[in-house]
N, CA, C and O atoms as CSV, one atom per row, in Angstrom:
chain,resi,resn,atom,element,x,y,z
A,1,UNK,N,N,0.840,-1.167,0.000
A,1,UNK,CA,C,0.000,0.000,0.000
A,1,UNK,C,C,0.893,1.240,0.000
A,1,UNK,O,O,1.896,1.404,0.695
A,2,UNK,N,N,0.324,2.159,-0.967
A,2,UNK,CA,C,1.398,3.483,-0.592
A,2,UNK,C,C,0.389,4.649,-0.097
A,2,UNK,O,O,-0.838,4.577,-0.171
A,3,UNK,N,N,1.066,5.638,0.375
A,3,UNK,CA,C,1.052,6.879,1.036
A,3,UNK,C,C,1.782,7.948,0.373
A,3,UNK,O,O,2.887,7.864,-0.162
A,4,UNK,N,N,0.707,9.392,0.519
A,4,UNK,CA,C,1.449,10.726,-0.287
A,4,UNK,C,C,1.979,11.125,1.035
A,4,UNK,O,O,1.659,10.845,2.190
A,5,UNK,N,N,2.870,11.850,0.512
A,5,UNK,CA,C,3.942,12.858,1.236
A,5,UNK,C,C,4.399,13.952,0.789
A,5,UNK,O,O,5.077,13.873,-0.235
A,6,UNK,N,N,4.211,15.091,1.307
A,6,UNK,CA,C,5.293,16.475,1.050
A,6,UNK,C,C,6.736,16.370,1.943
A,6,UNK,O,O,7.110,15.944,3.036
A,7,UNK,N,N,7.342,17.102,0.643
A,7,UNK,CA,C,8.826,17.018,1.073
A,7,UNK,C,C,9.169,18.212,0.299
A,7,UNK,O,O,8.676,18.647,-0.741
A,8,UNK,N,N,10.667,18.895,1.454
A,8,UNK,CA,C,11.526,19.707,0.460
A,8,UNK,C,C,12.349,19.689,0.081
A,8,UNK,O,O,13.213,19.780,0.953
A,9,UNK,N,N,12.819,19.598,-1.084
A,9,UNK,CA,C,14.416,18.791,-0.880
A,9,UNK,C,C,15.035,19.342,-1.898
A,9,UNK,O,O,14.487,20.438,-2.014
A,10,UNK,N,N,16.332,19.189,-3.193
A,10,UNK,CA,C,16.875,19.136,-4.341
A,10,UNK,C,C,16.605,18.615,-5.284
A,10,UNK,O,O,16.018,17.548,-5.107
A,11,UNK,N,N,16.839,19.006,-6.656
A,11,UNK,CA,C,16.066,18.240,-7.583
A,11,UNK,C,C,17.331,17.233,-7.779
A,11,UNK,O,O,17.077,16.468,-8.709
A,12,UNK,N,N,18.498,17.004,-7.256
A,12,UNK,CA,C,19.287,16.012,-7.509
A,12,UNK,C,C,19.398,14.832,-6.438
A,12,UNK,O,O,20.121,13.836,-6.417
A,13,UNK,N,N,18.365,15.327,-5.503
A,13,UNK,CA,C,17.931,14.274,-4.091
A,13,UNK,C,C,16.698,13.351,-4.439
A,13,UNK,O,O,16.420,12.184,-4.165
A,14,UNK,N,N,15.952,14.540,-5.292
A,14,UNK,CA,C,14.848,13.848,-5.604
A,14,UNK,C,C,15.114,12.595,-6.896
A,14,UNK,O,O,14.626,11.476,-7.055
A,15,UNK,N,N,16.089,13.371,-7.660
A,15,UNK,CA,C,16.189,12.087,-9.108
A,15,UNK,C,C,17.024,11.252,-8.220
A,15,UNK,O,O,17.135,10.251,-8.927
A,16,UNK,N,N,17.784,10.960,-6.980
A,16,UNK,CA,C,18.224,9.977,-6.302
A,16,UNK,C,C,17.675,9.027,-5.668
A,16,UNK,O,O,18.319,8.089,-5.198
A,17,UNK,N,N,16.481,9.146,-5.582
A,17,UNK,CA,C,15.288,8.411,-5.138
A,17,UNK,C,C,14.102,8.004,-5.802
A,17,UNK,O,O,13.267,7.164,-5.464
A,18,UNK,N,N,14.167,8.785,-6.874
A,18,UNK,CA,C,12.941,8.867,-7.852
A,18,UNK,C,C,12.744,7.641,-8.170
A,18,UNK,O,O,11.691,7.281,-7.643
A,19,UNK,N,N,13.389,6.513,-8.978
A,19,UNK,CA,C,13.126,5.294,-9.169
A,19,UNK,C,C,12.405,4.275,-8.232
A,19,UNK,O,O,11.765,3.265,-8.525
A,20,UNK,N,N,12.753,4.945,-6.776
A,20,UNK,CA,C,11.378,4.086,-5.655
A,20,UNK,C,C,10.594,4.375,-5.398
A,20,UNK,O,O,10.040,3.790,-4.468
A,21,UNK,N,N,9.784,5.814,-6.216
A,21,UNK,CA,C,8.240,6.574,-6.102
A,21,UNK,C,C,7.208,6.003,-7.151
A,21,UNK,O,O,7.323,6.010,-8.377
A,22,UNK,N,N,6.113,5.480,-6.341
A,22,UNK,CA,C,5.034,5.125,-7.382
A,22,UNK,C,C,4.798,6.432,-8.095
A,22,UNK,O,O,4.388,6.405,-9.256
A,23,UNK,N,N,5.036,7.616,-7.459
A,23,UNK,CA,C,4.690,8.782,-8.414
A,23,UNK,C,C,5.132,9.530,-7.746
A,23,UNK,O,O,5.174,9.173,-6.569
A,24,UNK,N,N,5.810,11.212,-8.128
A,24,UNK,CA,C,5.703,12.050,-7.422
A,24,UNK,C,C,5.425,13.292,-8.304
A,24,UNK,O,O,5.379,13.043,-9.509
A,25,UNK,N,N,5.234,14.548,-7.948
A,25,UNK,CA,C,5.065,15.489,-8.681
A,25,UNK,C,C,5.804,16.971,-7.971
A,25,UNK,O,O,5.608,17.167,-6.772
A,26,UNK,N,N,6.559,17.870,-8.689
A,26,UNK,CA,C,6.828,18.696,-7.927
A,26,UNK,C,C,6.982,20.139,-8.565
A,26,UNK,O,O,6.824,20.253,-9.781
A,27,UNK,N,N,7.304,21.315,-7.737
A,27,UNK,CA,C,7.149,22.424,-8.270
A,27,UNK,C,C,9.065,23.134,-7.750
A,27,UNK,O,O,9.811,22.663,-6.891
A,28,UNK,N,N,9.295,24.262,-8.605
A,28,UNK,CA,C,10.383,24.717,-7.936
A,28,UNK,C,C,9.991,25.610,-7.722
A,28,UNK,O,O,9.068,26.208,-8.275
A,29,UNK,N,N,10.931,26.027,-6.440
A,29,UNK,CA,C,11.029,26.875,-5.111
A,29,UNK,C,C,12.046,27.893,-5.134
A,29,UNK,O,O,11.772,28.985,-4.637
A,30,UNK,N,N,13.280,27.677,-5.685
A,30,UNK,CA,C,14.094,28.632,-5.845
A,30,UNK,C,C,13.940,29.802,-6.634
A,30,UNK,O,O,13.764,29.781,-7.852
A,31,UNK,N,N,14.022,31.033,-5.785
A,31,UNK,CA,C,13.907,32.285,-6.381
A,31,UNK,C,C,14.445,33.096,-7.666
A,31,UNK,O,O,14.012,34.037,-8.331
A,32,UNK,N,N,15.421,32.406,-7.693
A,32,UNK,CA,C,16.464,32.788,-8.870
A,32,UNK,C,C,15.792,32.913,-10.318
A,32,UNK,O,O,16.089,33.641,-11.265
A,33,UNK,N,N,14.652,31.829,-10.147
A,33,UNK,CA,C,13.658,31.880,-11.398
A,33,UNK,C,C,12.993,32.705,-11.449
A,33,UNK,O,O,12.498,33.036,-10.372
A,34,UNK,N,N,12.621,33.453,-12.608
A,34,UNK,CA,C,11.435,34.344,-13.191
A,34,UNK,C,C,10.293,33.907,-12.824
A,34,UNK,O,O,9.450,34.804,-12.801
A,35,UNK,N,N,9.873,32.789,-12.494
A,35,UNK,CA,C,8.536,32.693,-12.020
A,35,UNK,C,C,8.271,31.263,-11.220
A,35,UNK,O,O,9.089,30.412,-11.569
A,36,UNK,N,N,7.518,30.898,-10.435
A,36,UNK,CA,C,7.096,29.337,-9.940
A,36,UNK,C,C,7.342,28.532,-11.076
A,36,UNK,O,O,7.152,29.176,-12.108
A,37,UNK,N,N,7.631,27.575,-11.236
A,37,UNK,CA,C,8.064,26.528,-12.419
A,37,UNK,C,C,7.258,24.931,-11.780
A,37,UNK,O,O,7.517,24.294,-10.759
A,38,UNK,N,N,6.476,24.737,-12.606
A,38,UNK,CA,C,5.532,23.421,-12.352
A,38,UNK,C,C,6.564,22.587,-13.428
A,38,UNK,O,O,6.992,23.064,-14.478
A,39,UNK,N,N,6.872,21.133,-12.867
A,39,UNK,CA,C,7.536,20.099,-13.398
A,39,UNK,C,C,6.818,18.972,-14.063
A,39,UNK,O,O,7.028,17.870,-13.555
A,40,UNK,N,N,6.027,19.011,-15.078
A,40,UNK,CA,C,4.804,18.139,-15.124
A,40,UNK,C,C,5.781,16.866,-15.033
A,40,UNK,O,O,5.042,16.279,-14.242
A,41,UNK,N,N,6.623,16.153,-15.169
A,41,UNK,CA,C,7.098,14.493,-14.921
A,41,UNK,C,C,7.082,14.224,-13.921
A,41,UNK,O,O,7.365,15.085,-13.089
A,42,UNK,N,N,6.805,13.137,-13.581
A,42,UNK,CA,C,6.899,12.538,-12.900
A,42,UNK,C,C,7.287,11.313,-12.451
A,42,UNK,O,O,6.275,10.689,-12.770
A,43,UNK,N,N,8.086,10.408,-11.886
A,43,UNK,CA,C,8.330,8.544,-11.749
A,43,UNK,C,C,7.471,8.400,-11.558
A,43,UNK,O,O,6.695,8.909,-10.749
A,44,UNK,N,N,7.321,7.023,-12.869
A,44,UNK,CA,C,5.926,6.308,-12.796
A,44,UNK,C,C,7.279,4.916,-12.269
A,44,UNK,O,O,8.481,5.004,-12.519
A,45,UNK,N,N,6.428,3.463,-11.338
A,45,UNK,CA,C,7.185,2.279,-11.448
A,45,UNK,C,C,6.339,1.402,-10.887
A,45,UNK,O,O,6.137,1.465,-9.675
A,46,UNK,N,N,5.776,0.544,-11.592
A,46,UNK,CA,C,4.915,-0.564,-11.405
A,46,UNK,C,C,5.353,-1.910,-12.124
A,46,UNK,O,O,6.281,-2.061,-12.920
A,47,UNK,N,N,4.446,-2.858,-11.639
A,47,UNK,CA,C,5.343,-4.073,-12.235
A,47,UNK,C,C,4.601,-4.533,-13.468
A,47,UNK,O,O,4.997,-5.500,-14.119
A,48,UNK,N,N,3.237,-3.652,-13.875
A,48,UNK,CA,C,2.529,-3.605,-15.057
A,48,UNK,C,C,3.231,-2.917,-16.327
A,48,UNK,O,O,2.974,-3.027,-17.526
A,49,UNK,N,N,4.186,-2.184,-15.665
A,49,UNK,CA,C,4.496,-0.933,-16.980
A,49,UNK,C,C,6.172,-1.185,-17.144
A,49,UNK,O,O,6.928,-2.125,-16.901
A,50,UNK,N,N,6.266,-0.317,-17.490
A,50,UNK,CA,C,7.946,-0.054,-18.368
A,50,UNK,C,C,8.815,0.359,-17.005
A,50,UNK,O,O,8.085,1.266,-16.604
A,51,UNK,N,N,9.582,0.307,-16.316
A,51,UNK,CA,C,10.470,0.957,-15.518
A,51,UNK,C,C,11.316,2.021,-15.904
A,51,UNK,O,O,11.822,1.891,-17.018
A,52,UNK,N,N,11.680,3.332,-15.084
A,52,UNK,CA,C,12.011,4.056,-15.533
A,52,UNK,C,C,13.436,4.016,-15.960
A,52,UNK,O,O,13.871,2.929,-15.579
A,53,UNK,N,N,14.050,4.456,-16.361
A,53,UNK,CA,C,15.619,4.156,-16.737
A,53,UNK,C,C,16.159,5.362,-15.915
A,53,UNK,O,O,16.023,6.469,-16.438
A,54,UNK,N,N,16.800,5.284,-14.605
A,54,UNK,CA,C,17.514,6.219,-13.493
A,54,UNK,C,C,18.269,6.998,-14.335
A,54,UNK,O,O,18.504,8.097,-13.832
A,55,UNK,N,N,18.678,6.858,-15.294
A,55,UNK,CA,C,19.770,7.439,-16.168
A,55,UNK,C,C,19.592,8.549,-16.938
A,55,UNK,O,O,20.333,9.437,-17.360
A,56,UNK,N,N,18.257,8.248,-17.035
A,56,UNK,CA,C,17.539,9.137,-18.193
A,56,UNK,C,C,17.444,10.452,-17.317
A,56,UNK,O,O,16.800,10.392,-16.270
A,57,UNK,N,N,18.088,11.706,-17.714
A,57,UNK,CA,C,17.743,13.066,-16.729
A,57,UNK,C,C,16.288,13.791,-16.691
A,57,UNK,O,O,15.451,13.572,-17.567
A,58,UNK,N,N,16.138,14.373,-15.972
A,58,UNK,CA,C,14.782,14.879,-15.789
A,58,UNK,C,C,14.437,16.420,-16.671
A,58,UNK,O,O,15.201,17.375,-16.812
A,59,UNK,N,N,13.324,16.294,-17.072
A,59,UNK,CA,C,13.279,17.345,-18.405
A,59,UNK,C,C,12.955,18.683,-17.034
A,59,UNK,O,O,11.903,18.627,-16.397
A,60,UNK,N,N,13.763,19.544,-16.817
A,60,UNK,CA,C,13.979,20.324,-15.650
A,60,UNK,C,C,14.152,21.922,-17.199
A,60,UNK,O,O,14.882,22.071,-18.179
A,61,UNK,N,N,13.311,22.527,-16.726
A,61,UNK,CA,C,13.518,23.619,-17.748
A,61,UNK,C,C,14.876,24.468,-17.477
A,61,UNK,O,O,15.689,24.200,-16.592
A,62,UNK,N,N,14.969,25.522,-18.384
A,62,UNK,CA,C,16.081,25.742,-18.744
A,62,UNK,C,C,16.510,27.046,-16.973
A,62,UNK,O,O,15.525,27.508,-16.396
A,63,UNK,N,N,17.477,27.289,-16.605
A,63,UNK,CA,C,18.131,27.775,-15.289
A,63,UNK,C,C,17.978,26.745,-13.924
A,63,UNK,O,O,18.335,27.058,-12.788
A,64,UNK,N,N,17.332,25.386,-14.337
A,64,UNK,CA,C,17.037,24.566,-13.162
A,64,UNK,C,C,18.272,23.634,-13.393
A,64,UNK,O,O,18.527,23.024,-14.431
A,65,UNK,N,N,19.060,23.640,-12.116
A,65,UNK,CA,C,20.423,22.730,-11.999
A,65,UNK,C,C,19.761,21.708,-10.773
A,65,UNK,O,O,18.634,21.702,-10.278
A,66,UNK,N,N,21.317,20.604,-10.434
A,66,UNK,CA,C,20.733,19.981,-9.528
A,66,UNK,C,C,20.472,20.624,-7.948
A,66,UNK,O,O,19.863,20.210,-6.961
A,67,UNK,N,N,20.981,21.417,-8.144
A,67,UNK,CA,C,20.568,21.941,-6.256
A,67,UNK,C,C,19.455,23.261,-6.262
A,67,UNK,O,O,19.094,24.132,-5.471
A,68,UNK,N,N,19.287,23.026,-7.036
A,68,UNK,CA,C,17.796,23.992,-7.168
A,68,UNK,C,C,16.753,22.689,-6.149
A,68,UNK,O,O,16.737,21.467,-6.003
A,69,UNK,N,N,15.921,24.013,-5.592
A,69,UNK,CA,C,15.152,23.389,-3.632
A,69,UNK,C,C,13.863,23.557,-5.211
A,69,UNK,O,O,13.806,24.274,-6.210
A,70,UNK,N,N,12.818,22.145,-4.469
A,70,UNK,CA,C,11.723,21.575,-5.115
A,70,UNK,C,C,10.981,21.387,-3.590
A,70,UNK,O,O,11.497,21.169,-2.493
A,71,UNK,N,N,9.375,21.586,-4.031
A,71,UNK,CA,C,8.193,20.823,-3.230
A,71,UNK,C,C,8.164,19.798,-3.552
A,71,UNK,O,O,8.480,19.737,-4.740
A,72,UNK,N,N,7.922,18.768,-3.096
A,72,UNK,CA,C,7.521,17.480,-4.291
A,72,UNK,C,C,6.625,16.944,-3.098
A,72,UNK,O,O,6.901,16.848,-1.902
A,73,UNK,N,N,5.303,16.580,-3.887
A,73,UNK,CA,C,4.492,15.120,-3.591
A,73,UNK,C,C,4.765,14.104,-3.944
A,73,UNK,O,O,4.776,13.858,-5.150
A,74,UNK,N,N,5.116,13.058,-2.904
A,74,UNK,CA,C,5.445,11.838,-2.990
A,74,UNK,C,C,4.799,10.565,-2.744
A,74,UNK,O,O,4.783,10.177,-1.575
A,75,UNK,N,N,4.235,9.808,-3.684
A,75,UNK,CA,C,3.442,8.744,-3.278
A,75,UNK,C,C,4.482,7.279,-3.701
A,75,UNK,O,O,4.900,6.779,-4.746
A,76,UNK,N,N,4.579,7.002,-2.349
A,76,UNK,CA,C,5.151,5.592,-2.468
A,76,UNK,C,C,5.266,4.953,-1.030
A,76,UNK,O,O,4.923,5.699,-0.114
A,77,UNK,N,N,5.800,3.381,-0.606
A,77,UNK,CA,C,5.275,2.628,0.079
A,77,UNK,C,C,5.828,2.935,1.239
A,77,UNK,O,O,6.896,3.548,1.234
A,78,UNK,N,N,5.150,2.533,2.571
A,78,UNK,CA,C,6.031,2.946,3.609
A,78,UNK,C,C,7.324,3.004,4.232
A,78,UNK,O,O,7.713,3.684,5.182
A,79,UNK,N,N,8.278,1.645,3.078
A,79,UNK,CA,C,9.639,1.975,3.361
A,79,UNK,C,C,10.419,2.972,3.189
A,79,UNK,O,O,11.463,3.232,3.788
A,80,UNK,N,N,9.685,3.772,2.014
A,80,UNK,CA,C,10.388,4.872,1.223
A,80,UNK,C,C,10.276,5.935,2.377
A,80,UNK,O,O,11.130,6.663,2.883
A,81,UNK,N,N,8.857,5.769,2.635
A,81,UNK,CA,C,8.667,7.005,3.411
A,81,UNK,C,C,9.670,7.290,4.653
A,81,UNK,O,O,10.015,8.364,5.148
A,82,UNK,N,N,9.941,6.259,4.909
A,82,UNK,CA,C,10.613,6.005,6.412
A,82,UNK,C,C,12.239,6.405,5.775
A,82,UNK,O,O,12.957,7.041,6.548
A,83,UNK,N,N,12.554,6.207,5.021
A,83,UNK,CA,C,13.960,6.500,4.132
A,83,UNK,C,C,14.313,7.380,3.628
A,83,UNK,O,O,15.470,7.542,3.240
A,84,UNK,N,N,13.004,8.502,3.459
A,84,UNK,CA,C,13.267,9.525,2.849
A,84,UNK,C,C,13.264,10.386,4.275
A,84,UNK,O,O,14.225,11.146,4.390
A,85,UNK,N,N,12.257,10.367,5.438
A,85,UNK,CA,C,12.329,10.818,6.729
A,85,UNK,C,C,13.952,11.064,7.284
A,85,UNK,O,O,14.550,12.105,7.558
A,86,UNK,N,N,14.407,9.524,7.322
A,86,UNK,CA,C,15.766,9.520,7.729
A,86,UNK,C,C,17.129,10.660,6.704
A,86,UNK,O,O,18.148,11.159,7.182
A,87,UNK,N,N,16.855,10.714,5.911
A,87,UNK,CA,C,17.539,11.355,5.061
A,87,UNK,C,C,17.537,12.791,5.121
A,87,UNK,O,O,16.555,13.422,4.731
A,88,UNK,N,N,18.783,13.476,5.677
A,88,UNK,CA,C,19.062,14.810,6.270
A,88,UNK,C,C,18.437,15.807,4.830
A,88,UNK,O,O,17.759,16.807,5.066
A,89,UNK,N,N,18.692,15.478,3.668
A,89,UNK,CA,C,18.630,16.167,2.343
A,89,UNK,C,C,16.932,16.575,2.468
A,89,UNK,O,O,16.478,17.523,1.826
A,90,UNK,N,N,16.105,15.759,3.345
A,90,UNK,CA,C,14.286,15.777,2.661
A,90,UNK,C,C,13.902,16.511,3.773
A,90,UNK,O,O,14.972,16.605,4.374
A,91,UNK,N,N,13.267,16.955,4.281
A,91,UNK,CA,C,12.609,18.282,4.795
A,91,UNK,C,C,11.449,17.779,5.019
A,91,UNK,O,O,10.687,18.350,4.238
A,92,UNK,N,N,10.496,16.541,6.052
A,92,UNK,CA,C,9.374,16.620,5.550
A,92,UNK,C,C,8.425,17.706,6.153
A,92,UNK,O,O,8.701,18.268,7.212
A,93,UNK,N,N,6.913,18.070,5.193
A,93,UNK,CA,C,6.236,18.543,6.101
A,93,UNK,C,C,5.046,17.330,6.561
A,93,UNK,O,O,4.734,16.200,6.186
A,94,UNK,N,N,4.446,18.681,7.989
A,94,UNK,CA,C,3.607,17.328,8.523
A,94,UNK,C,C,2.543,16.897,7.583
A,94,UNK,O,O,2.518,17.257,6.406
A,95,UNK,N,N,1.582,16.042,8.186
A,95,UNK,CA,C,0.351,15.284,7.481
A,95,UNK,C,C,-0.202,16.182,7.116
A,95,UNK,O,O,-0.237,17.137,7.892
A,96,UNK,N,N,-0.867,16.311,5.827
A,96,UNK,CA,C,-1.766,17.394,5.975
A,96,UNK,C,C,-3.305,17.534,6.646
A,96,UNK,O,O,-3.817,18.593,7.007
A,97,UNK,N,N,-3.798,16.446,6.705
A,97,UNK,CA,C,-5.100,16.832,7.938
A,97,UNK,C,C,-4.448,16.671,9.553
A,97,UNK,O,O,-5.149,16.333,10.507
A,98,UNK,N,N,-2.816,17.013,9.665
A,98,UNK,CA,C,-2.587,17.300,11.225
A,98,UNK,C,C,-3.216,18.518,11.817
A,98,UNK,O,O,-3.728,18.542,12.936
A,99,UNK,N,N,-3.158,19.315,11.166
A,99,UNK,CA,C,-3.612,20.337,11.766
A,99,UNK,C,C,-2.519,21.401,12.193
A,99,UNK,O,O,-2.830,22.534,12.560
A,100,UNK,N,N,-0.740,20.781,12.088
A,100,UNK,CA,C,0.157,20.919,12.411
A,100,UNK,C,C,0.661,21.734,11.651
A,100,UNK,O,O,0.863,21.279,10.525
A,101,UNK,N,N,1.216,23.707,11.950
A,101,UNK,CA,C,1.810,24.307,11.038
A,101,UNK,C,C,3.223,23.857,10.324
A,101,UNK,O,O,3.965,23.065,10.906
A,102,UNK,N,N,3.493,24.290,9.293
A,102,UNK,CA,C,4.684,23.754,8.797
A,102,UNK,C,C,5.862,24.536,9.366
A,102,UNK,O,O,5.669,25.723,9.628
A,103,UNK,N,N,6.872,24.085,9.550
A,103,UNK,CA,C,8.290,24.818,9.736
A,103,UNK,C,C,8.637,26.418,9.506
A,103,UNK,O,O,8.013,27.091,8.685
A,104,UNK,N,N,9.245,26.720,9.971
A,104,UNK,CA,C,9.610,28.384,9.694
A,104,UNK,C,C,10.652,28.184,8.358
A,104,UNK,O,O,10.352,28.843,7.363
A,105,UNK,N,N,11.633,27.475,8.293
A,105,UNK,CA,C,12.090,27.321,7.093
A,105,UNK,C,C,11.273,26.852,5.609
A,105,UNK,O,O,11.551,27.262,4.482
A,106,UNK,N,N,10.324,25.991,5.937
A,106,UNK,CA,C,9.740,25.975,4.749
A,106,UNK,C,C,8.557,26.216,4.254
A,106,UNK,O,O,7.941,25.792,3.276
A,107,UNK,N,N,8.195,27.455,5.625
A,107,UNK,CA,C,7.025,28.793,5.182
A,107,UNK,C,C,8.226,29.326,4.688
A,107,UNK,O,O,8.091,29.592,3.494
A,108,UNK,N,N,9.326,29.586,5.109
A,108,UNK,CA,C,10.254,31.027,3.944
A,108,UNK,C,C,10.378,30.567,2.563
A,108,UNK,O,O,10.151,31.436,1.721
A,109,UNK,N,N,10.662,29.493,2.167
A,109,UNK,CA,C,10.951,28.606,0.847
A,109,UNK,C,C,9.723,28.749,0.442
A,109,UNK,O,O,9.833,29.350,-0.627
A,110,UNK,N,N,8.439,28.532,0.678
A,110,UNK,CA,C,6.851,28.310,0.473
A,110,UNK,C,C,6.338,30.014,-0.230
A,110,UNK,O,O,5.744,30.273,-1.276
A,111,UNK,N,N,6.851,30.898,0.821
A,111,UNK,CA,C,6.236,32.154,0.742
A,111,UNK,C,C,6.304,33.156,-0.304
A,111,UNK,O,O,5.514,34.095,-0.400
A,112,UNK,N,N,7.210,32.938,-1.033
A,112,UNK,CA,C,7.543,33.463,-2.541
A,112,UNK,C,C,6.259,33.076,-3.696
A,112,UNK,O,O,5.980,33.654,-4.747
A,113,UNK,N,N,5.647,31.930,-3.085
A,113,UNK,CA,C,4.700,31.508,-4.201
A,113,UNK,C,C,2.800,31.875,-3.439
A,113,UNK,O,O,1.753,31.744,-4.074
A,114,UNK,N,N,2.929,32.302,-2.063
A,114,UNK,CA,C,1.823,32.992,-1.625
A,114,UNK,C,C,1.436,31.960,-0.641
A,114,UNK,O,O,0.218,31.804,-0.559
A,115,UNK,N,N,2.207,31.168,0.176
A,115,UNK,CA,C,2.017,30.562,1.655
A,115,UNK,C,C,2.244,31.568,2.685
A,115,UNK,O,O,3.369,32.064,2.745
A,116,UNK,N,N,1.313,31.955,3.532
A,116,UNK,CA,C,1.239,32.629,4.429
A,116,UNK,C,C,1.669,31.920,5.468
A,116,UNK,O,O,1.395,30.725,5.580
A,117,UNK,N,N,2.693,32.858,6.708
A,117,UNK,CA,C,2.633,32.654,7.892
A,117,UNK,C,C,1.872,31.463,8.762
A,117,UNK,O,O,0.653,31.518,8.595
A,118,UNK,N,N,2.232,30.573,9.506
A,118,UNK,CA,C,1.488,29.443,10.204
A,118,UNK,C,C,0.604,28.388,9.486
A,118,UNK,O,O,-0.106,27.496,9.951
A,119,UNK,N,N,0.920,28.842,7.951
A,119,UNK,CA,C,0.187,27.571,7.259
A,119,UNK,C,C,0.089,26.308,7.246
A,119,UNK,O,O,1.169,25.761,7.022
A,120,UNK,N,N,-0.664,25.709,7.376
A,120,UNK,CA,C,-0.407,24.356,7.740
A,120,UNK,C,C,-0.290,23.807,6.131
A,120,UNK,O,O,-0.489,24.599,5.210
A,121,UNK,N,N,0.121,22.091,5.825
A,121,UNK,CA,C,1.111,21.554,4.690
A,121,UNK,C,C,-0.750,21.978,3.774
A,121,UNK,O,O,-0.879,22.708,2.791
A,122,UNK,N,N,-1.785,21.313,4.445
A,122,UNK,CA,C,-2.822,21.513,3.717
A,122,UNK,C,C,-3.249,22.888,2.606
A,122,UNK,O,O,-3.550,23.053,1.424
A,123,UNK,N,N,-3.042,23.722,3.896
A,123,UNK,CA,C,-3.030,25.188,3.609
A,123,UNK,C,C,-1.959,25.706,2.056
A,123,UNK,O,O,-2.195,26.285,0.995
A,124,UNK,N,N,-0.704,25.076,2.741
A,124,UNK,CA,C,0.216,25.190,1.677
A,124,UNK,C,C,0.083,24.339,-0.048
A,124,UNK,O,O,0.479,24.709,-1.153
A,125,UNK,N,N,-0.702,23.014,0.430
A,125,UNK,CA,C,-1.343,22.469,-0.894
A,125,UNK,C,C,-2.020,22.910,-1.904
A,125,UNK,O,O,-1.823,22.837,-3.117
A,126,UNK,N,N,-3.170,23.561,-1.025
A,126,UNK,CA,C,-3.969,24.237,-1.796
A,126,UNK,C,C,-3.427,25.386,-2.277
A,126,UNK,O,O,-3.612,25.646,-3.466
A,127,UNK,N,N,-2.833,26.083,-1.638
A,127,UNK,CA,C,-1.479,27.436,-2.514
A,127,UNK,C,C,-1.309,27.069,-3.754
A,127,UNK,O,O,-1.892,27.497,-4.750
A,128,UNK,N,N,-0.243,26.018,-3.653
A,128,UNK,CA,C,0.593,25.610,-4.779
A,128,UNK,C,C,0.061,24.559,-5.639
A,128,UNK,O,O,0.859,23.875,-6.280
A,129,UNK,N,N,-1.044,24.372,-5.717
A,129,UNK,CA,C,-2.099,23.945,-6.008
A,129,UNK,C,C,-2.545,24.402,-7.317
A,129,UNK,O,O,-2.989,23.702,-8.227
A,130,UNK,N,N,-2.333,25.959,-7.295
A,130,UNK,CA,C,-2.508,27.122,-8.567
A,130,UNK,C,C,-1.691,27.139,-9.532
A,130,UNK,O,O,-1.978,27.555,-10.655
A,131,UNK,N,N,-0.083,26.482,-9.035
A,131,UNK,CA,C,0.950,26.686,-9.685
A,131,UNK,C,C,0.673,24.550,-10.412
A,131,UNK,O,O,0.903,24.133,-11.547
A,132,UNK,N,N,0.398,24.136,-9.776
A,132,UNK,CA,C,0.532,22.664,-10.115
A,132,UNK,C,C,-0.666,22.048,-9.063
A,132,UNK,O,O,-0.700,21.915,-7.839
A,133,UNK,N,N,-1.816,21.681,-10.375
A,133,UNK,CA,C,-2.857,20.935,-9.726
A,133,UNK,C,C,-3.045,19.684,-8.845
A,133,UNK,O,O,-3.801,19.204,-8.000
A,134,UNK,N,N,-1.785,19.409,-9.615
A,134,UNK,CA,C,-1.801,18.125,-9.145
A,134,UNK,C,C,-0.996,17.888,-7.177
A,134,UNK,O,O,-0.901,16.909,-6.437
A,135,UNK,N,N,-0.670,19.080,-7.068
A,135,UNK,CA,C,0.093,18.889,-5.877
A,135,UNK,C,C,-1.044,19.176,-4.606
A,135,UNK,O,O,-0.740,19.246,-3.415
A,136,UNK,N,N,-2.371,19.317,-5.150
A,136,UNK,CA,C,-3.566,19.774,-4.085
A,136,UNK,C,C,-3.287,18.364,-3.407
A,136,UNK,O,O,-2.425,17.609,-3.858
A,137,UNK,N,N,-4.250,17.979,-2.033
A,137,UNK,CA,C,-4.213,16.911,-1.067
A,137,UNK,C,C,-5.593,16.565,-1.455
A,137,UNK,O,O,-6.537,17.354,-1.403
A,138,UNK,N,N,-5.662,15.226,-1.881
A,138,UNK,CA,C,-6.555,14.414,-2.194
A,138,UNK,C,C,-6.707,13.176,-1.540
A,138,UNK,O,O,-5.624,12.594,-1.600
A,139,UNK,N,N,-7.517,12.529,-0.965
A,139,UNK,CA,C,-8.157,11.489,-0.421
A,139,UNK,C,C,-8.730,10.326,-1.278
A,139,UNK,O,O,-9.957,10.228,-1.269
A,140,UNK,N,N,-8.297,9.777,-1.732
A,140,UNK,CA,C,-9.272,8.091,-2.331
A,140,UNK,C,C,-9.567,7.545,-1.647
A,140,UNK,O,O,-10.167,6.502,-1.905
């Protein structure tokens, strides 16, 4: 069974892991860009379909390097989750029906794209939500 997750991390942390996400989707965060940048790819890896080839680089538009800071939603199984937790590089935020505001560091990273003060990850979903639909918090 898998589980979504927000995380903040690098886009060269994220293609380091990417091959163990049933899916993820993410937006960039770094200011340096002219504007919010939505990443429509995403790792797909099932045992129905094609596997991704780790090798293959990520179509990252043009001023995005690897240490450019990403949101990413992450859906994959609970080992990952627990692996990506442990991993100093990922940033998570909390659940989003905790109720729990997110970090002061990644309301500052968040706030460039219109996350307000004490937002909780939900709060922040629905934000960035505008920039990339797909990153809203959904329930099946």
């Amino acid at each position: 069974m898998t589980g979504k997750a927000y995380y903040i991390t690098t886009l060269a942390d994220w293609q380091r892991h990417a091959p163990r996400f049933a899916h993820s989707h993410f937006i960039v965060l770094d200011s340096d860009l002219s504007a919010p940048t939505p990443i429509g790819r995403h790792a797909e890896r099932s045992d129905r379909t094609a596997k991704r080839d780790p090798s293959t680089p990520s179509r990252a538009p043009a001023g995005v390097h690897s240490e450019t800071r990403i949101l990413v939603l992450i859906e994959a199984d609970e080992g990952v989750h627990l692996a990506l937790e442990d991993d100093a590089a990922f940033e998570p935020l909390p659940h989003p029906l905790a109720q729990k505001p997110i970090s002061g560091a990644a309301q500052a990273a968040l706030a460039p794209h219109g996350v307000a003060p004490g937002a909780t990850t939900f709060d922040a979903a629905e934000t960035l939500a505008r920039i990339h639909p797909l990153l809203k918090h959904r329930v099946f």
